[in-house]
C-alpha positions, 0 to 999 in steps of 0.5 A, a space after each residue: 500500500 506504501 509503494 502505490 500511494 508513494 507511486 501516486 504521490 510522485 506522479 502527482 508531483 507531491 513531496 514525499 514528506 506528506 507520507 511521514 508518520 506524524 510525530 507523537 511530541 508534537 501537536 498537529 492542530 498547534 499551527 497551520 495544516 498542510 491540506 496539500 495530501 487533497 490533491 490526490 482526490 480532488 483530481 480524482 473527482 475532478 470533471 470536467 462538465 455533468 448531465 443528468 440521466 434517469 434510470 429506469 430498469 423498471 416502472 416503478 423506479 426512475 431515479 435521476 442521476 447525475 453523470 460527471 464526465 472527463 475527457 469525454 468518459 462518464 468516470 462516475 455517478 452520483 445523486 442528484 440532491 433535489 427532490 425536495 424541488 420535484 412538484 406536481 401541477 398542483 404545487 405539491 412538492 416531495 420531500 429532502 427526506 427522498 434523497 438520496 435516491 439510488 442504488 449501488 446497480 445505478 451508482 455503477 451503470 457506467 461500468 456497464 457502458 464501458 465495461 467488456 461485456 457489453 453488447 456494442 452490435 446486434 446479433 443473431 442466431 447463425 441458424 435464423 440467419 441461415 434461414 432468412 438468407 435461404 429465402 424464409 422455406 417454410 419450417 417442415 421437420 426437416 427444415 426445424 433441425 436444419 436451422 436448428 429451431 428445434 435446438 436453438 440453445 444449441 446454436 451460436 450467435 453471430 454479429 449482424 449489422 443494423 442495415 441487415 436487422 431491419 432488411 431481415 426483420 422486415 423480410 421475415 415480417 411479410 414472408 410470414 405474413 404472405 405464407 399465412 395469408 388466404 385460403 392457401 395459408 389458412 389450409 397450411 395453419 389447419 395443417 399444423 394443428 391449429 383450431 379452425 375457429 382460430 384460423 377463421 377468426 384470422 380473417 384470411 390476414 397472414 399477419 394475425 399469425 404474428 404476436 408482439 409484446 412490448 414488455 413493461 415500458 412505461 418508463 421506456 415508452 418509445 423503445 420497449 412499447 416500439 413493439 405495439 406500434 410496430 405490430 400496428 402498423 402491420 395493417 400496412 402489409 397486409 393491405 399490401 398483401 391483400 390488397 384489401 382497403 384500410 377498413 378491412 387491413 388487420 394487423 398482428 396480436 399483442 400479448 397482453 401484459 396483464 393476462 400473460 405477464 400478471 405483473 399487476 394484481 388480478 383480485 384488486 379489481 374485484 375488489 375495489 374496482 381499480 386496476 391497482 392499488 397502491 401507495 408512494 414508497 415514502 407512505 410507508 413510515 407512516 406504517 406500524 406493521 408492514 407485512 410483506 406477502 411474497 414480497 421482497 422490499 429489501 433486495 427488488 425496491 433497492 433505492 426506496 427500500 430506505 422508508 421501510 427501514 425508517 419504519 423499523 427505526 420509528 418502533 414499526 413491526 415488520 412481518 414476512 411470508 413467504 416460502 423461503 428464509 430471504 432477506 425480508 426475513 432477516 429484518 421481520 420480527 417474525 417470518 411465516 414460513 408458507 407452502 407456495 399457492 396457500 396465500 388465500 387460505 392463510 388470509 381467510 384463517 386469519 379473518 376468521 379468527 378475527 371475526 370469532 375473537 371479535 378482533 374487529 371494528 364493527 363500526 368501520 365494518 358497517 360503514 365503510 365495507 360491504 359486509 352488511 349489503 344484502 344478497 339473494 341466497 337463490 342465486 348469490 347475487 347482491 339484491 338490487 334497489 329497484 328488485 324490491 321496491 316499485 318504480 324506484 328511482 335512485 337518489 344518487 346525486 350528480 353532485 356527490 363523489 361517486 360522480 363529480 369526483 370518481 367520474 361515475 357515468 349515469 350509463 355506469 351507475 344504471 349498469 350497477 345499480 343501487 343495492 339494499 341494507 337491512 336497517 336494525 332502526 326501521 327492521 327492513 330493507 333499505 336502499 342505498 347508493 354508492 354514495 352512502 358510507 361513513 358520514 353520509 350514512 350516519 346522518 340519513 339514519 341509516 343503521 345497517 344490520 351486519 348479521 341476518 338472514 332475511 325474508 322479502 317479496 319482490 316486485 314481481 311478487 316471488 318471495 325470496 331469502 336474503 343475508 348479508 355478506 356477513 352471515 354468508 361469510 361466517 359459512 363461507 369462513 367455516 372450512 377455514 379454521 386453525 388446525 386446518 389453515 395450519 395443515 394447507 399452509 404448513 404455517 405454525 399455528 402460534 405465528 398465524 394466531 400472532 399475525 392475527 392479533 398483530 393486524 387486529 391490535 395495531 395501526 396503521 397496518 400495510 399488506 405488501 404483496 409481491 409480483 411473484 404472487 400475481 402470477 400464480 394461478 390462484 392470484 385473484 383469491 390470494 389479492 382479494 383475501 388480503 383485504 379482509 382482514 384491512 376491512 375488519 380493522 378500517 386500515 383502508 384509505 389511510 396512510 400508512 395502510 391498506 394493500 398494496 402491489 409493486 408492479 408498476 403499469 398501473 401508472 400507465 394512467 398518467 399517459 392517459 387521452 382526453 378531449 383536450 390533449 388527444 388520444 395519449 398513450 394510444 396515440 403512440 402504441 396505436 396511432 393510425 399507419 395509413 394517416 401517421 402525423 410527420 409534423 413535430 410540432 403537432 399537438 397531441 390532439 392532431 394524431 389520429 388513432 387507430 388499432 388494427 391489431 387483436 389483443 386477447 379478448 374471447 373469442 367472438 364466433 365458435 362452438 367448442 366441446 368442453 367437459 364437465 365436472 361430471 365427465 360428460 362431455 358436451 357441445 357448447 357456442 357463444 351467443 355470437 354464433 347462435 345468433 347467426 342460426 338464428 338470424 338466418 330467417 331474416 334475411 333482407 328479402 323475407 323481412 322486406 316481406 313481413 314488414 312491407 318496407 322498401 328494401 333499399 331503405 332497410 339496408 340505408 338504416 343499417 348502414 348509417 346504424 354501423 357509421 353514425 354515432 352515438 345512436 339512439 332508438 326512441 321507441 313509442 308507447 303504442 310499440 309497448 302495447 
């Protein structure tokens, strides 16, 4: 170490001197400090100009960096040390508490960029290679293991240039989609295998054999999200392909994030009608139990990992469940140990633990859930205002939240209707609407029963029974006990107990449940059973409360269209190839959109034979489909026939039905007689 420093030293031009020991009769403080040995790290931390960059290795990161550069090389990274200066359009500003913001990954990014295991050029597998210059054969078995498609992990990589990734891209692109392409192409799919209806709903279109995913980008919107807009803009090619218009021009499928990737919460929904629920990292010190479910704050949230720990300095308790002993574990005051898959029955055990111990805040419960809400036991439906009382009329106001500030639609709320307590006070039925909860219930009187099972006639005069979710609940809850939760969950019984009265003793309490889990396939239960026991003990809605997932698209809503501002997130992913907007300058409200593609929705037309629970196999078709047995009575002739009206008019009124909107149909009394 003497020789380095010496070496240095020399090199510096400093005097060996500064590296004699200091001398023990003397004072060092007594006169001035010869400072000089600082050279050496100054002119190492010199630099000669900066810039800021933000890494974004996920959504839900996006820290900024600073880079300091010298002789045109980026020597090192640091923070950035002004987050308290961020602020919204509303002038709410973060805190200094954000800073500093980045993790050792961030802080060592340019040893990557320089580093020699970095990528400087494309490459592509000799095998596709071989292929794409062998004209793209169609992939026979023989053809597979020639290009090796059947061992690709077998195959070498070779370096490409960019001019030969778009030409072969490109190329791949349209002999794919010719080859697929009319009824020669729809044979060669039925050949391979694939499911008529699947090749009848491709319409002829060789390109619906093409799928994209633009991985999670909502941080990197113009490169990974590059994908959609691409496979958008296959309508091109099959237009040539076809040579079909634009209406008629389709272009690939998109994978969807959420059904195939789950990187959002699936049971959030049900739940409490958002796509996901969350809160900002720096909520979490307003925490008193953090609970993390599959979720791993410490190591997969390295730059905010810091608001949890503060939360431990605070007095906070940590939990961890999860299957194996990780790094959450090491900073829990207790760690669950859990079989994979068993999350669901591990929440519900403890909800009925908390129900039969009383471990609950009835007055949250009655207020704020919809544990005290009214359902038909003959179909297990919520009973619904206007089922019981005549010509009901719901009160919903246009001025109250549900409305003015969620955005509720009339056309939503008559879609969903008004639902039914039974109120203790008046011992019957009573009607309330989405706006009737906390206060507002109070000050209407209403008093909610939460348990009971109840008789009432509907308008049609059918009686029926009723119970609130509460009751139905306490049966549902019955397969749910300790011994048994303990037996599915491989769980200790004591821990479980804990978790139970910890949830029900503090507060504010937080569920944190990971990724990991909304991929699994009981993800829905395990998301929805989460909030259970939150709403027994009202930690909803405040901070430091509540369940959470750490997945990120949900923040898709701030690319978000409007009237004003144009067609958004959309407007790039989907804007229309046949009409693209070149000027730079253009507002975002003069691009036009326009999908082509098909995502993963159901499919529309088919019939298909599925096997029930019993063994029997039987024939099944969607209703699309049936319609067009049944719709084949009333063709243009025979309904000109029945209704005596002039043809050419009948087919007028279906043609501006299809290209007019909105569309509205006002039929008169006398048609209701």
């Amino acid at each position: 170490m003497g020789i380095g420093t010496g070496t240095a030293a020399l090199a510096s031009g400093l005097p060996l001197r500064l590296l004699a020991s200091a001398r023990p009769d003397e004072n060092p403080l007594a006169g001035s400090v010869d400072r000089a040995w600082e050279k050496i790290y100054r002119d190492q931390y010199k630099y000669d100009r900066s810039f800021d960059w933000v890494c974004s290795p996920n959504d839900t990161h996006a820290c900024r960096v600073r880079a300091f550069v010298r002789n045109g090389i980026v020597t090192r990274l640091g923070n950035t040390y002004d987050y308290q200066t961020y602020g919204d359009l509303y002038g709410n500003k973060a805190t200094a508490n954000w800073n500093p913001r980045q993790c050792a990954k961030g802080y060592t990014f340019h040893r990557v960029i320089y580093g020699p295991y970095r990528l400087k050029h494309p490459i592509v597998r000799k095998g596709w290679k071989a292929w794409a210059d062998a004209g793209f054969p169609e992939l026979t078995p023989e053809n597979r293991a020639r290009y090796k498609f059947d061992s690709r992990g077998q195959d070498e990589f070779m370096q490409i240039s960019w001019d030969d990734v778009f030409n072969d891209i490109a190329k791949a692109l349209a002999a794919i989609s010719t080859r697929y392409s009319g009824e020669e192409g729809a044979k060669k799919l039925l050949a391979q295998g694939y499911q008529p209806e699947m090749v009848k709903e491709m319409g002829g279109a060789g390109t619906r054999t093409i799928k994209m995913r633009g991985g999670m980008g909502l941080l990197g919107v113009i490169g990974k999200y590059g994908m959609y807009r691409l496979n958008n803009s296959l309508a091109l090619l099959d237009a040539k392909i076809r040579g079909v218009d634009h209406d008629h021009a389709r272009a690939g499928r998109n994978f969807s994030n959420y059904t195939w990737h789950g990187d959002q919460a699936p049971g959030h929904p049900w739940v409490h009608g958002l796509q996901a629920s969350d809160c900002d990292f720096n909520d979490l010190r307003s925490s008193k139990l953090i609970i993390m479910d599959g979720k791993n704050l410490v190591e997969n949230k390295l730059t905010d990992s810091h608001w949890f720990i503060e939360c431990m300095e605070r007095g906070a308790k940590i939990v961890v469940i999860a299957p194996e002993y990780g790094p959450p574990s090491t900073k829990a005051d207790y760690w669950i140990p859990i079989r994979p898959t068993t999350d669901a029955a591990l929440w519900l055990g403890v909800t009925k633990l908390m129900i039969d111990r009383k471990w609950y805040d009835e007055s949250f419960v009655k207020r704020f859930t919809d544990f005290p809400l009214l359902v038909r036991t003959d179909n297990l439906k919520r009973l619904h205002a206007h089922e019981i009382f005549p010509n009901y009329r719901s009160p919903l106001s246009a001025e109250g939240p549900s409305m003015k500030i969620q955005g509720l639609t009339k056309e939503q709320h008559a879609k969903l209707g008004d639902f039914v307590i039974w109120d203790a006070k008046k011992n019957g039925p009573v009607a309330v609407t989405r706006d009737d909860v906390g206060e507002t219930m109070t000050k209407k009187g209403i008093e909610p029963a939460l348990e009971g099972t109840f008789k009432l006639k509907l308008v049609d005069g059918k009686e029926i029974e009723v119970a609130t979710l509460w009751t139905l609940y306490q049966t549902h809850l019955k397969d749910y006990d300790l011994e048994t939760v303990a037996e599915i969950t491989q769980a200790p019984k004591n821990l479980i107990e804990q978790l139970a009265q910890d949830i029900a003793t503090m507060k504010p309490v937080a569920i944190h449940q990971g990724e990991g889990i909304n991929h699994w396939f009981h993800a829905t239960e395990m998301n929805r059973a989460s909030y259970l026991p939150l709403m027994l003990t009202g930690n909803i809605g405040k901070r430091g409360a509540g369940s959470h997932t750490w997945a990120g698209n949900y923040k898709a809503a701030l690319f978000q269209g409007s009237p004003w501002t144009g067609p958004g997130f959309k407007g790039w992913v989907a804007e229309d190839p046949f009409d693209i907007n070149l000027d730079p300058k253009a507002p975002g409200k003069a691009l036009k959109a326009h999908a082509y593609t098909k995502d993963e929705e159901p499919a529309l037309e088919g019939i298909f034979k599925v096997k029930l629970a019993d063994g029997k196999e039987i024939e099944v078709a969607t209703l699309w489909t049936l319609y067009q047995t049944h719709l084949k009575d009333y063709d243009l002739d025979t309904v000109a026939e029945i209704t005596q009206a002039p043809k050419n008019l009948i087919e007028q009124l279906a043609q501006d039905i299809a290209t007019m909107k909105p569309v509205a149909i006002h039929q008169g009394e006398g048609i209701n007689h």
